[in-house]
ROZA-451438 format. One line per 3 residues: their letters; for each residue z, y, x of C-alpha. Coordinates in steps of 0.25 Angstrom, whole numbers, m for minus. Layout:
BEGIN
a = Z:Y:X | ... .
This chain:
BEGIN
xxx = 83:m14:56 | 80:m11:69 | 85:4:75 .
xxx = 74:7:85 | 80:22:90 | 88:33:81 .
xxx = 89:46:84 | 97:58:79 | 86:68:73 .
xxx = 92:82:67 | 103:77:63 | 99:63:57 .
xxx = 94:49:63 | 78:46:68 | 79:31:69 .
xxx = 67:20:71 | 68:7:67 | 64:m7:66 .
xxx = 66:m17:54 | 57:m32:51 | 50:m29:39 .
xxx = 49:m40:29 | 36:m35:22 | 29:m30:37 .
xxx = 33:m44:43 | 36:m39:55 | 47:m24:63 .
xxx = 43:m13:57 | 46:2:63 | 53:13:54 .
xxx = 59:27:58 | 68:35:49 | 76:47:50 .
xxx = 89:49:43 | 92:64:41 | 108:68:43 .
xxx = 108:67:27 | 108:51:28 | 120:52:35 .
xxx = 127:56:22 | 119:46:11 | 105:43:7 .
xxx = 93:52:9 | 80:55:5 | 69:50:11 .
xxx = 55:51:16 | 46:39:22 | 33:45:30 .
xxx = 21:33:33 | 15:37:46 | m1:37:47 .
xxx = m11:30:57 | m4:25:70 | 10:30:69 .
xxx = 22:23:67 | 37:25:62 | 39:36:72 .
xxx = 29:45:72 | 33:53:61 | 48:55:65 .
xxx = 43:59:79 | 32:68:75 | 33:76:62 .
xxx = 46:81:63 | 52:78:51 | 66:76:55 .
xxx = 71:88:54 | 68:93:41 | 71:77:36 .
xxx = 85:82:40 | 84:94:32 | 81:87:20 .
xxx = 88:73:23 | 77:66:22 | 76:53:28 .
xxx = 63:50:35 | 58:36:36 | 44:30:44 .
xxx = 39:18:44 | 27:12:54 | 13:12:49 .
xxx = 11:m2:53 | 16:m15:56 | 17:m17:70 .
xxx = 12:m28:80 | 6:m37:69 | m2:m45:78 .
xxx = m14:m42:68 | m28:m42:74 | m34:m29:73 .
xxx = m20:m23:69 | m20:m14:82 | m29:m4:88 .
xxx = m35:2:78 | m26:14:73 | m33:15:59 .
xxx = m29:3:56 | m18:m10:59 | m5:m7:65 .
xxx = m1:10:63 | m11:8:51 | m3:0:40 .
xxx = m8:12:28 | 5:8:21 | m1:m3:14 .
xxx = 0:m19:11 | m11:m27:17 | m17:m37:12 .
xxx = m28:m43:20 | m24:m52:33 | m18:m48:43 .
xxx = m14:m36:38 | m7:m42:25 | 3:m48:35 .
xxx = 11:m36:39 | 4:m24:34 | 12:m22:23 .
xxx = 16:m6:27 | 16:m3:10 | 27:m15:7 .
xxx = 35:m11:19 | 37:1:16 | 43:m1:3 .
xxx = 50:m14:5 | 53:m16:18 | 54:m1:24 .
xxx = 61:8:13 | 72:m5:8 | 75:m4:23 .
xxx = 77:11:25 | 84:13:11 | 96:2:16 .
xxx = 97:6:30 | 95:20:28 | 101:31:21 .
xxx = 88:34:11 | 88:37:m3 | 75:29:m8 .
xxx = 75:37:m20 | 70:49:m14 | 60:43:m3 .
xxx = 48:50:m1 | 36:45:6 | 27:54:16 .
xxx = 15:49:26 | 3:54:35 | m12:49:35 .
xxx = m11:34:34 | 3:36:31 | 1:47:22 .
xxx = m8:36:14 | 4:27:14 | 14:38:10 .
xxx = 4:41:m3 | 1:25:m7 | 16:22:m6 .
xxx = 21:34:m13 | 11:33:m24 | 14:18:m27 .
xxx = 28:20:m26 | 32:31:m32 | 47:25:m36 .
xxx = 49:22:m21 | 44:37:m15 | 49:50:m23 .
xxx = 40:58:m14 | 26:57:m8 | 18:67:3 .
xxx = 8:64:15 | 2:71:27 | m13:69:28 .
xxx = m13:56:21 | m24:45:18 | m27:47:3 .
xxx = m38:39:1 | m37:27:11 | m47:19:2 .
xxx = m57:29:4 | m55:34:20 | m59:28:33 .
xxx = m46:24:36 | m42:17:25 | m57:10:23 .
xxx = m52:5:37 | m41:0:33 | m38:m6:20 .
xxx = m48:m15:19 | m43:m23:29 | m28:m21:25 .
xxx = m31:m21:8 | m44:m30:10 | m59:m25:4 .
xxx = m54:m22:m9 | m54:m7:m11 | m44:m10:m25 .
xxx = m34:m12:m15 | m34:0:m8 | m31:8:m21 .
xxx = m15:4:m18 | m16:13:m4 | m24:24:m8 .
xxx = m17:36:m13 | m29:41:m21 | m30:29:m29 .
xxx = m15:27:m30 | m16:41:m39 | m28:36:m46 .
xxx = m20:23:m50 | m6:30:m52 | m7:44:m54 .
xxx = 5:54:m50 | 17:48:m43 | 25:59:m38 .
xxx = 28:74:m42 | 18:77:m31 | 13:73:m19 .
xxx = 11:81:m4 | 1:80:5 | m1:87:18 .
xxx = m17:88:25 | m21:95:37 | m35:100:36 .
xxx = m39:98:51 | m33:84:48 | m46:76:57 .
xxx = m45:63:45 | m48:73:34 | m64:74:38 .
xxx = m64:59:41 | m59:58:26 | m46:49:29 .
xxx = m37:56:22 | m45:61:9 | m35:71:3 .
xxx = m46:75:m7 | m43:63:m12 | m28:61:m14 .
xxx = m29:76:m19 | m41:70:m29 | m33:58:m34 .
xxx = m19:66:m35 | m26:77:m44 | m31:65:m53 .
xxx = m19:58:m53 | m11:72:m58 | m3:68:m45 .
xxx = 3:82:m40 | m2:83:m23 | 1:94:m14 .
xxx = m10:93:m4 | m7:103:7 | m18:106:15 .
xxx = m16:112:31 | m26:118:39 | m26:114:52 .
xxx = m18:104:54 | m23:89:57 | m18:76:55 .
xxx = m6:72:63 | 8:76:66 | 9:91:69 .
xxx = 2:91:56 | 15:83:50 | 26:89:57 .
xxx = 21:103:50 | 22:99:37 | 33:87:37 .
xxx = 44:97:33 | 34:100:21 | 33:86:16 .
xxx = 49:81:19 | 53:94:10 | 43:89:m1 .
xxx = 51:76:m1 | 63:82:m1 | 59:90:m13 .
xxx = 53:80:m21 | 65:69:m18 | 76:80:m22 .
């Protein structure tokens, strides 16, 4: 592991880093922040998956969470949304897809298969990483994400329930095998088989499995512009949480739209709703 920069943050330590990831094949980009707390043992933690075209930074730098992560002690952890300079054909320029547009899952088709593996690194290469270089208590990890991250955030916490002790999203993809973005997509990272989809669509994740967790947030703006386009569909997730007896509190704001002033208003919300369901 690689110490790209570190930098002392109310009181604590904003670090990016570098490590070879075994599953990714190729460096892969993480950013944490240790709050005072991990100084003195291991802390609680939160991991947040980035949506569309973001990387590991853009949430330690834009939604503010640092200071009420001190607070708490709460270690905060982000990974890239992507592997990076794959030399895949057709894995750049298009920002709905390819490098920033892993959606947290295992590829299967070529030449994705090769190094898009975002779901397997997560939970063998990144967490093992951060739980023996860092000061993180995994028992009391929860997992938070936004749009195409937000996506992740619910697939991952859904299928591994033992890993993640706390699940919330802001403005996340709930239905990704019915959207444009994930009819774009997982095709040609799953193949043409719907079937194979189910495994990173939140919706039928609760029709399969039922309740995972004591309850779940989510936070939508309602001048969000992806909500009309039907991308993110939290009809649906509503819908198939209700059936599933899967306890949501979908909090609705009007006004606000998709990106990171939308965030940073209502990050303390979500890393005190960790913090409670971790206590």
């Amino acid at each position: 592991m690689e110490a790209r920069s570190t930098h002392r943050c109310f009181g604590g330590t904003q670090g990016y880093y570098r490590h070879s990831s075994t599953v990714i094949g190729l460096s892969m980009n993480f950013s944490v922040y240790q709050p005072p707390q991990a100084a003195e043992g291991r802390v609680p933690g939160l991991l947040y998956l980035a949506g569309l075209t973001c990387t590991e930074e853009t949430f330690m730098i834009k939604a503010g969470a640092q200071r009420v992560a001190a607070e708490l002690g709460m270690m905060l952890i982000t990974c890239d949304t992507s592997p990076r300079e794959t030399g895949n054909d057709g894995a750049t320029g298009d920002w709905e897809f390819g490098e920033g547009a892993g959606f947290y899952l295992n590829a299967t088709q070529d030449p994705w298969a090769r190094h898009f593996r975002m779901y397997d690194y997560i939970l063998q290469d990144l967490l093992p990483l951060i739980g023996a270089e860092f000061s993180l208590d995994r028992s009391r990890l929860g997992i938070c994400g936004h749009s195409m991250g937000g996506h992740g955030a619910l697939v991952l916490g859904l299928r591994n329930p033992d890993v993640f002790s706390s699940l919330s999203a802001f403005a996340p993809i709930c239905a990704p095998s019915t959207c444009p973005w994930g009819e774009k997509a997982l095709p040609r990272y799953l193949g043409g088989d719907r079937e194979s989809w189910k495994e990173y669509d939140a919706t039928e994740l609760l029709r399969a499995r039922g309740a995972q967790f004591d309850v779940i947030r989510v936070d939508q703006g309602e001048a969000d512009p992806f909500l009309p386009a039907g991308q993110l569909q939290p009809e649906k997730l509503e819908a198939a949480c209700a059936a599933a007896g899967q306890p949501l509190e979908l909090h609705r704001h009007a006004g606000y739209d998709h990106g990171y002033f939308f965030i940073s208003t209502f990050v303390a919300e979500h890393l005190r709703f960790h913090a409670g369901q971790q206590a």
